[in-house]
N, C-alpha and C positions, 0 to 999 in steps of 0.2 A: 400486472395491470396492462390492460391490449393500448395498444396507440394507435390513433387516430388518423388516418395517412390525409391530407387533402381529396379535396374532391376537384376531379378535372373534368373540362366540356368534350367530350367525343367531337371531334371535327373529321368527314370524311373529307379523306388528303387524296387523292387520285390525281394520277401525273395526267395533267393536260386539261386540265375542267377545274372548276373556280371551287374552292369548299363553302359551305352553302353552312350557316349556323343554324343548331341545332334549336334555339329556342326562337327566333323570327327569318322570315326569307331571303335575309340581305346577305352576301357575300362575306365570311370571315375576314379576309384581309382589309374591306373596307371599315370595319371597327373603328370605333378611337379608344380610348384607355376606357371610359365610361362605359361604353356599348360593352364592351369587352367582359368589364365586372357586371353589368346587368345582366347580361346574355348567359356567364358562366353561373350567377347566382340564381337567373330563373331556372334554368333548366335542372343545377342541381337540385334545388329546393321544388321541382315542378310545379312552380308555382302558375295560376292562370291568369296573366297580365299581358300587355299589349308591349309594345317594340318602342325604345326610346332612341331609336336610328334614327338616324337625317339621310 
């Protein structure tokens, strides 16, 4: 029976430039714990929703 591995968000990490989240335009490290699981769960799910950043 296959296992199911998690699903994780691609974040480009480039030394020297801010990483930019993959499902709204704000800056990954400015997340908080929320943004974090919204951010990870739209883009997995591709879902078409709007950004719950501040």
């Amino acid at each position: 029976m296959p296992t199911s591995e998690p699903r994780t968000t691609e974040v480009d990490d480039h030394a020297g430039t801010a990483a930019v989240c993959a499902a709204c335009p704000h800056p990954w490290e400015e997340h908080d714990p929320l943004g974090v699981r919204f951010c990870a769960a739209t883009t997995a799910s591709a879902l078409p929703r709007g950004c719950i950043c501040g």
